[in-house]
N, C-alpha and C positions, 0 to 999 in steps of 0.2 A: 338457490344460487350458489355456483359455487363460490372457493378463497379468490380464485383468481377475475372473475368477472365480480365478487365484490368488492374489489381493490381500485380496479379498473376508473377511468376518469380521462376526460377533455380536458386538454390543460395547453398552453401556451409556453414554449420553451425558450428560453434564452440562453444560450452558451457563448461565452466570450474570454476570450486570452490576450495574450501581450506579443503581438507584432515582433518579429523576431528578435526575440527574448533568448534564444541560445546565443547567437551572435553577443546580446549585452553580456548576459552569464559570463561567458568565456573569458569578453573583456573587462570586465569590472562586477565580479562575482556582488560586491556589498552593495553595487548602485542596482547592481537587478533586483536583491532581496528587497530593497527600497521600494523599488517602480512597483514588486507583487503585492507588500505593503499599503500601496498605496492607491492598488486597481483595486487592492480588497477593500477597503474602504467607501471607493467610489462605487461598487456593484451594490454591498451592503444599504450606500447610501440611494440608488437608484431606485434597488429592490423596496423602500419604505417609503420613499416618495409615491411610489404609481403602484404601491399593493399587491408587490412582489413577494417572495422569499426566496432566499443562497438555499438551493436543497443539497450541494455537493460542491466541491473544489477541491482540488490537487495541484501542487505546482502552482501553476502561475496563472490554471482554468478555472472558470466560474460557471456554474449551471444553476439558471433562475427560474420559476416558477412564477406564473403570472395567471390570474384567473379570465384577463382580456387582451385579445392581440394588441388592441389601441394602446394600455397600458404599456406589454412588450417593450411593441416598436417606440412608444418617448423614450423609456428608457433605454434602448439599445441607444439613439439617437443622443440623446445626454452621456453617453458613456461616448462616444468616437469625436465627440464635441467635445470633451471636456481638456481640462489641460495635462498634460503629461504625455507619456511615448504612445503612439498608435496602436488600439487594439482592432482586434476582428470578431466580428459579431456572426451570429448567426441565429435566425430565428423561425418557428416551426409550431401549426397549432397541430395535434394531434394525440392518441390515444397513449395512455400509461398507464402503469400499476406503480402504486405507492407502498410500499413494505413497512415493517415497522422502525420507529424513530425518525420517519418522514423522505426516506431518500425517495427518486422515483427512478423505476426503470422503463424500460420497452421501447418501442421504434419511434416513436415520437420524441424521446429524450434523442437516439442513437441520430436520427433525422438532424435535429439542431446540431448536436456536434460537428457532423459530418458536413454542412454547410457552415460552420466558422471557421473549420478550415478551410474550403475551399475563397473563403473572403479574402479582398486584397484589403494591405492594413489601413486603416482607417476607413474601412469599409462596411456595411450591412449587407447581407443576403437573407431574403427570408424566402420563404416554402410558395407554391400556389396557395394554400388553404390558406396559411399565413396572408396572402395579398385580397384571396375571394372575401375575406372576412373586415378588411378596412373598407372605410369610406370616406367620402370628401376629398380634400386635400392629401392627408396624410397616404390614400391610396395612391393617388398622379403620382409621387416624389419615387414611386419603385417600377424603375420599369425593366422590360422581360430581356432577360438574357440566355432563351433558349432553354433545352432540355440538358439538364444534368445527370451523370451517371455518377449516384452514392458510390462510394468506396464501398466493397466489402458487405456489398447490401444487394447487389443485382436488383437492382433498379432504375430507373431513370422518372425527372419528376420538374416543370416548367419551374425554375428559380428567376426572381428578380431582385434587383440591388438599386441600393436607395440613391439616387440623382438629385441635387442639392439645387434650389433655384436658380436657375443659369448655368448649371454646371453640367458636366456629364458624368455617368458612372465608372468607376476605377476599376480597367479591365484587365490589369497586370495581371492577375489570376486565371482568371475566366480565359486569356488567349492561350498561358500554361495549359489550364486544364481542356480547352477543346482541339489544342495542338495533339495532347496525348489519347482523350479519349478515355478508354478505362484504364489506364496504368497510374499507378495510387499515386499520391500526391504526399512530398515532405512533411511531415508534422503533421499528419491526420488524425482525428482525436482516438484513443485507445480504451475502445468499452467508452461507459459515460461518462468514468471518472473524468477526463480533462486532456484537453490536445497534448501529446508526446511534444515537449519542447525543447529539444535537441535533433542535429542531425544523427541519423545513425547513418552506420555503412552498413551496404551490403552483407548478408548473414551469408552467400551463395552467389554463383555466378548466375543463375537462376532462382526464382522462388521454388519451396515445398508447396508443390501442388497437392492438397487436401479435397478428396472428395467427401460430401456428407451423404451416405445413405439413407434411402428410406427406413425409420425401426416400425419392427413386423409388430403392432397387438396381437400377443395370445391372448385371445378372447375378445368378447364382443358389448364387453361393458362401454359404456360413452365416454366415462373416465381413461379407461385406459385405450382407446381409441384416440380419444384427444389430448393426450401426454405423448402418444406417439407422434401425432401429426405436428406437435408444436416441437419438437426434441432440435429435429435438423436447423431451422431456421436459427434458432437459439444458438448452436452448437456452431453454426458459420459466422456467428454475429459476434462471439466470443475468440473464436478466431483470431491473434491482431497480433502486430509487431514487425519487422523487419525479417524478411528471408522467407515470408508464410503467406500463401493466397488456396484460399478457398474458391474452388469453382464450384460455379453454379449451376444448379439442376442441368442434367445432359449438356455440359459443355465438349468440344469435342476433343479438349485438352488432356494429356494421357496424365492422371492422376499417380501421386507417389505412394500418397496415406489413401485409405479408405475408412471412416469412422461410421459405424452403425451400430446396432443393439437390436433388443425385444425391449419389450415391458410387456406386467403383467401383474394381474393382482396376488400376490403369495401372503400364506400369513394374516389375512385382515390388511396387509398391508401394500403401499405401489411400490413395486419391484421394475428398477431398472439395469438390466446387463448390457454393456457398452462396451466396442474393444474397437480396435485399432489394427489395421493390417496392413502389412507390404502390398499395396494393389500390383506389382512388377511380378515378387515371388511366391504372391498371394498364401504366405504368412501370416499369423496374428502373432504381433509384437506388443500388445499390453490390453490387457482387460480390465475391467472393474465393477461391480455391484453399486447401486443404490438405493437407497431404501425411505419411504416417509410416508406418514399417515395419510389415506385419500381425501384430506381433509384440504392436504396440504401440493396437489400436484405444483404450482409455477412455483414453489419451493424447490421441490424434486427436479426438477427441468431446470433451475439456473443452476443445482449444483452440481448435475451430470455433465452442463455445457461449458462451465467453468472448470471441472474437471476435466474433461478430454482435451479443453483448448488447452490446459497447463502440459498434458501431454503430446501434445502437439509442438509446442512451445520448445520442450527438451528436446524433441526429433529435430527442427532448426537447429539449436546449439550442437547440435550432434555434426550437421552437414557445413558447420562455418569454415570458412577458406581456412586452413592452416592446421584443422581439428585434430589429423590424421585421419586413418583409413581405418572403421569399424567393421565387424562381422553380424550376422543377422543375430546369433546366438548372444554374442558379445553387447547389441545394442537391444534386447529383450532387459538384460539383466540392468543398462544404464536405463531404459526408462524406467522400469520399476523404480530404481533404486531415487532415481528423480523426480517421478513421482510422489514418492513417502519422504522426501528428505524436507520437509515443512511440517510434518508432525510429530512431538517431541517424543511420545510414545513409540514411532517405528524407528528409530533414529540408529540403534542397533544393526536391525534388518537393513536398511538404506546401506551404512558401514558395511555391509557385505558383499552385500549388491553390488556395490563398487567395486569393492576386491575383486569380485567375481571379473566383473566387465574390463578392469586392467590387468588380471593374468591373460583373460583371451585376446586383449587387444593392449599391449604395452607401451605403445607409443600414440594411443589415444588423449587427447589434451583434457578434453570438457571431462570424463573421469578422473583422471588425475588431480585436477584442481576441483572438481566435487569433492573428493574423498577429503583433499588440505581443509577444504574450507568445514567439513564435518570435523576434521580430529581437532581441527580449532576451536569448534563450539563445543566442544565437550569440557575442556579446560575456562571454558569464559566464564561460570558462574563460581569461581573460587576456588581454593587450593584442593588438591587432589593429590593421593601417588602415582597416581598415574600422569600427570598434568605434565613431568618433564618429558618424559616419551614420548605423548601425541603432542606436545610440541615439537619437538624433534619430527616426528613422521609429518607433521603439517609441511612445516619447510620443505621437509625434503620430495614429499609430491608437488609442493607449488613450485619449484625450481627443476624438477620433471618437466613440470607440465609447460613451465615457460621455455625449454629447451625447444620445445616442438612448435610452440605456440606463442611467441609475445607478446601477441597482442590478448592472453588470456585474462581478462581482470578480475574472474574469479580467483584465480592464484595470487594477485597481487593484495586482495582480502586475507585469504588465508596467510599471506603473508605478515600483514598488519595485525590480522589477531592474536598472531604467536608472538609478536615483541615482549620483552620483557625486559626493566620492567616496567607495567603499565604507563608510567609516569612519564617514559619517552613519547614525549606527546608532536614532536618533531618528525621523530621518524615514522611516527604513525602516519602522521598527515601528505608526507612527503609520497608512502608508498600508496599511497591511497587517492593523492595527485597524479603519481605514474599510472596506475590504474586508469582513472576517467579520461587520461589524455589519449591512452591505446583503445581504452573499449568507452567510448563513453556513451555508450546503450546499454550499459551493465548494470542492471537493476539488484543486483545482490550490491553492488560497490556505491549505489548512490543509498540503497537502505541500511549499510555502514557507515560512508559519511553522514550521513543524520545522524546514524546513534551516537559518532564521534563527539558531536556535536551538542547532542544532547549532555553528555558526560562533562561537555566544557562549560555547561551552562547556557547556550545559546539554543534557546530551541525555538526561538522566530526563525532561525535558520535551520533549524531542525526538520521545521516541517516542510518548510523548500524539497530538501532532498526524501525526504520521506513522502513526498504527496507523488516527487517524480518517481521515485519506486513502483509506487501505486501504478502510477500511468505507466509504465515501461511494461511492467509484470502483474497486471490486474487477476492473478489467477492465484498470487502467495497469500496464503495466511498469514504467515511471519510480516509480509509488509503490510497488511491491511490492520493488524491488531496494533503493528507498532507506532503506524498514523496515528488510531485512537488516540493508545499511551500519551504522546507525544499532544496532541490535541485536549485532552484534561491534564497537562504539566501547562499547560498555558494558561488555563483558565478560560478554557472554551468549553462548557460542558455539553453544552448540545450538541455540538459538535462532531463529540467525541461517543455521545450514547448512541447519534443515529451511525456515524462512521462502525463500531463496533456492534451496534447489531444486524447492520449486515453483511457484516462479516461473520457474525453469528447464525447467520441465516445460510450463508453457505458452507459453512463447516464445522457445525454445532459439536463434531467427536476430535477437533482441535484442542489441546490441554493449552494452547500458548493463549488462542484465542478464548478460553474460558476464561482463565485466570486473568486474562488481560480486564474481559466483561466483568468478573468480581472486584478485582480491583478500581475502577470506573466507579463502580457503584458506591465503592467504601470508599473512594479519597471525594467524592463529589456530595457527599453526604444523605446518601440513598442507602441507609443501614437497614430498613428492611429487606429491602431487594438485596442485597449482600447476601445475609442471614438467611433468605430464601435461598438463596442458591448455595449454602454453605451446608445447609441442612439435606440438601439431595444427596445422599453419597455416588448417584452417578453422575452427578455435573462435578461434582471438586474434588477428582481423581489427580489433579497436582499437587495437593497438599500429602506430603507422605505418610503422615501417620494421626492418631486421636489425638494424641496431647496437641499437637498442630494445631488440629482442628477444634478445640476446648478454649484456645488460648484465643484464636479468631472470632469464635462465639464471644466469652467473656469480653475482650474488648469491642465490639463490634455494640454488643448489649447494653454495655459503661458508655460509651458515646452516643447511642441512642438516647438516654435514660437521664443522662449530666448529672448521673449522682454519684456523688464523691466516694464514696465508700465503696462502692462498686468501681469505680476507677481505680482505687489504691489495690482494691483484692485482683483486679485483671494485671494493674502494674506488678506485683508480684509473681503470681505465677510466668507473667513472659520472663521475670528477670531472673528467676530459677532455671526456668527449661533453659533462658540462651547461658547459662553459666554453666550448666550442664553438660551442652553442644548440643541441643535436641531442639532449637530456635533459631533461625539464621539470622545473625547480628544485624542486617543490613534491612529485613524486613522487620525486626524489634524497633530498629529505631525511628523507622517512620508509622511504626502503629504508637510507640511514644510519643510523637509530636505531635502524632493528631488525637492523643489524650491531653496534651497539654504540658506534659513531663517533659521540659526543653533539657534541663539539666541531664535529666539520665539519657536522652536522644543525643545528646552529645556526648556524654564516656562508649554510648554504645555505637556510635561511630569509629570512635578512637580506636574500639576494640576490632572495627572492620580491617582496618589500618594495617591494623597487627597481627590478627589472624587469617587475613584472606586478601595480602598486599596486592594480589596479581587481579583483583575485582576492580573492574569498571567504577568508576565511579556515578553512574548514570541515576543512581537511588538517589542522592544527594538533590535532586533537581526532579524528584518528582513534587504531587500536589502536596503530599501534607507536609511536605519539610522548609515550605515557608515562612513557619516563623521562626525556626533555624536560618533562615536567609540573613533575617531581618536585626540578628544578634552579630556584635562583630568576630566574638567567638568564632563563625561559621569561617571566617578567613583561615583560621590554626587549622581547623581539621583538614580544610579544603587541600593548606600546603603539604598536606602526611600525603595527597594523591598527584603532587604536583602542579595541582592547579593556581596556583596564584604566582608561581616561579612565570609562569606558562602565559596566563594574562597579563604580569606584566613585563613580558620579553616581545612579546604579539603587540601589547595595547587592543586588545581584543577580548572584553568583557563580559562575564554571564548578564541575562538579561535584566536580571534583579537589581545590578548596579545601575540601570537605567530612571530607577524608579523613583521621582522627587520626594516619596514621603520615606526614603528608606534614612533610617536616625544615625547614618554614618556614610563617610567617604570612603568607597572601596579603594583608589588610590591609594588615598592614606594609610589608612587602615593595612593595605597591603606591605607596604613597604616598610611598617614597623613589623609585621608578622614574619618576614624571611627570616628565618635562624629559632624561630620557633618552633618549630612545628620539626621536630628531627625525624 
């Protein structure tokens, strides 16, 4: 048998969201974060009532896991009953694969999704097989609403919606969707992760029509036979977003992209070549290889289909009303460069790429504001000499880019990374406001207001915009690892292992995404897995150098071990190398507090302060520097980054002040600390 039919599993899906929750968003950002709060709670609570489990959420979605429809359908029913704003359900028995850390994928998951949105709110729609499978009463209450066509599925399939005694069922939806027929439906869920809950506009006056070809097996092995025949379906299914439709086998609609490949076995190993072509001037405008053990093909298949959709994805951003006028030549070099601009290793290349694609095309927008938002992350992890210049260059491409383009909100990012200094936490938020009001399908600008956020301490808000990230752009690494992060800063730890590993599953040669999985490991207290993956030198390629990696072993060892002497000899050698400059103060201080060393965790903050004033304060707010929270000390250092000026000028609190056992008043405590902290 192979990975993927051992994975493989009957399962009953529950996907449910919050009733138009953009609409609240907009109006009352803190009462929405409340209501998502508050649906998580109630799903959570559903799911253990009737023998469920939450396998995933983003935003404001929930996707549940039920081992019996009857089970399902109470709880869908207990959830659209219960008190609070209108959710929509949708419910679906059929096949999945489970990956590791428990997420599940495949058409069964994509099914349920696909039908919670089509529900009107306070509504239930479940599947045929979902209805063939009740009985008694709880069957009668759903009755048939005709033949559905899934979004983005080329399918059609009898759905029925649940009808309350005496009541009838709520057809607001259902008259939308049979008025249109196949033209997609607002807020329809993106990949598994959770319904897109925002409107977008139009990316195009028409959609990027994307054909998927057939990919040819070289050769006649069953493996690579059957990696070929599953490639398409996957690769259309991953497809999603605003401005982008995939048609379906022999549609008669004249295609823009055409995506196909080979595979084949090279090496011992499955080899996939995939490219992407102008179907008009039958061009190949971007390529790519993949590669994984035959152990592992529906491995190999989501991350070829995850990859092509992410270039798919930049072809849209390429064609949005306002973009300017690209050349064939010119948009070769921006998808490349768009392509690699999510892993920290091509980051260089990407930088060129661009250049390349704005000498040929200079009043091209979505380059211009690429390249800002790249010379921006260059300067974000600390001071540099270089750091005045690509600031300087950031601005001056994002005010390019907005010349052509206003509505660019990747420029309006790069514009808020290059403020200085950091501590103007006003002007950050403002331009970062202008952003989401112009684009707000900007999935690079909602996975910045998260990290903003996280920096402020708020990261129950954090993950709001980090989960919408996720659902906008389910193809970034950057956003998928930064979920985790953010997800073990809460003290969610399963959470956060299944979220990140599969994200590690689809881009295992990511350094953000590694580092992120090592990290996970060691603030969650899984120090041999850590130390597994420390000890590969091809997995902890972001650690620069031995001593780095000496200093991570030794404390990693001292916390495994809790023996004191071996914490004192780890606490030293970190406290030489960061006096040295050969230890980055900001990660010394939270491998100190998770030794226990609060004292030096705090001078070596102080020293972040001072030598690397233009850093994020985002460290401050991961897992182990909770018990630096919980000292009031943590106020001083907090004001050397502005933040307690900032909390109480907002009244807008990290989350830790919320905490009744925390041994001090952050109010108070605040307001004797101003004039401290110089």
């Amino acid at each position: 048998m192979n990975e993927a039919a051992a994975n493989r599993k009957l399962a009953t899906i529950v996907a449910v969201d919050v009733a138009g929750f953009s609409a609240r968003a907009e109006a009352d950002e803190a009462s929405a974060i409340d209501t998502v709060a508050a649906l998580r709670a109630a799903v959570t609570g559903a799911a253990e009532t009737y023998g469920g489990r939450v396998f995933n959420s983003a935003g404001d979605g929930f996707m549940v896991e039920f081992p019996t429809v009857s089970g399902a359908v109470a709880a869908a029913l207990a959830l659209v009953d219960g008190a609070g704003p209108p959710v929509r359900v949708g419910v679906h028995l059929g096949e999945v694969s489970q990956v590791p850390g428990g997420d599940l994928l495949g058409h069964g998951v994509n099914v349920a999704a696909r039908l919670e949105a089509m529900a009107p709110p306070g509504g239930v729609l479940i599947s045929a097989a979902a209805r063939q499978a009740l009985r008694g009463p709880d069957a009668r209450r759903f009755k048939p609403q005709g033949e559905a066509r899934l979004d983005k599925m080329h399918e059609t399939m009898p759905v029925f919606a649940f009808v309350p005694p005496g009541g009838r069922p709520k057809i607001l939806r259902r008259r939308r969707w049979l008025a249109f027929g196949a033209v997609a439906l607002t807020a329809l869920a993106a990949g598994v992760a959770a319904a897109i809950w925002i409107t977008q506009r139009p990316a195009s006056p028409r959609p990027l029509h994307v054909a998927v070809a057939a990919f040819q097996p070289f050769g006649r092995e069953d493996i690579v036979v059957s990696l070929a025949r599953s490639l398409p379906d996957a690769i259309r299914g991953n497809i999603t977003g605003a401005g982008v439709e995939p048609l379906a086998p022999g549609a008669p609609t004249p295609a823009d992209l055409v995506v196909g490949g080979v595979v084949n076995l090279e090496g011992g190993n499955l080899h996939v070549s995939t490219q992407i072509s102008d179907a008009r001037r039958q061009v190949t405008l971007w390529s790519a290889a993949f590669d994984a053990p035959p152990q592992a093909p529906a491995v190999l298949r989501d991350r070829v289909a995850v990859g092509a959709a992410a270039v798919v994805a930049c072809a849209a951003k390429a064609r949005r009303p306002g973009a300017g006028e690209i050349a064939t030549e010119a948009l070769r070099s921006f998808l490349k460069a768009c392509a690699l601009s999510d892993d920290p290793k091509a980051s260089e290349t990407a930088r060129a790429l661009y250049r390349d694609a704005i000498e040929q095309a200079p009043t091209f927008a979505p380059a211009l504001s690429s390249l800002a938002r790249m010379s921006a992350l260059t300067i974000r992890d600390g001071a540099s000499e270089e750091a005045p210049q690509m600031r300087r260059e950031a601005a001056d491409y994002a005010h390019r880019a907005l010349a052509i383009d206003p509505r660019d909100g990747s420029a309006f990012q790069a514009l808020e990374m290059a403020v200085v200094p950091i501590s103007r936490w006003d002007e950050r938020q403002r331009l970062l406001s202008r952003g989401l009001t112009v684009d707000p399908s900007n999935a690079d600008l909602a996975y910045e207001q998260g990290r903003v956020l996280v920096a402020l301490g708020r990261i129950q808000e954090a993950l709001i915009y980090q989960g919408r990230a996720v659902a906008l752009d389910p193809h970034s690494a950057t956003n998928a690892a930064q979920l985790a992060n953010s997800l073990a800063a809460s003290g969610d730890a399963t959470a956060a292992e299944t979220a990140i590993e599969r994200a590690y599953q689809l881009w295992p040669d990511n350094d953000q995404v590694r580092a992120v999985r090592f990290w996970i490991a060691a603030w969650t207290g899984r120090d041999s897995a850590a130390l597994q993956m420390l000890d590969d030198p091809n997995f902890a390629t972001w650690i620069s150098n031995g001593e780095q990696r000496g200093i991570w072993s030794a404390i990693l060892r001292a916390h495994q071990s809790r023996d004191l002497a071996q914490k004192a000899e780890a606490r030293r050698r970190l406290l030489e190398s960061e006096a040295r400059g050969d230890f980055p103060p900001w990660s010394g201080a939270q491998l100190l507090a998770l030794l226990g060393f609060k004292d030096d965790a705090f001078a070596m903050v102080d020293r972040v302060s001072r030598r690397a004033p233009d850093r994020d304060p985002v460290f401050l707010f991961r897992a182990p520097m909770s018990p630096l929270q919980r000292d009031p000390r943590f106020m001083v250092v907090a004001e050397r980054f502005g933040l307690v000026s900032y909390w109480r000028k907002t009244d807008r609190w990290p989350d830790f002040c919320a905490d009744p056992a925390l041994p001090y008043d952050c109010r108070a405590v605040a307001g004797k600390t101003i004039g401290q902290a110089p």
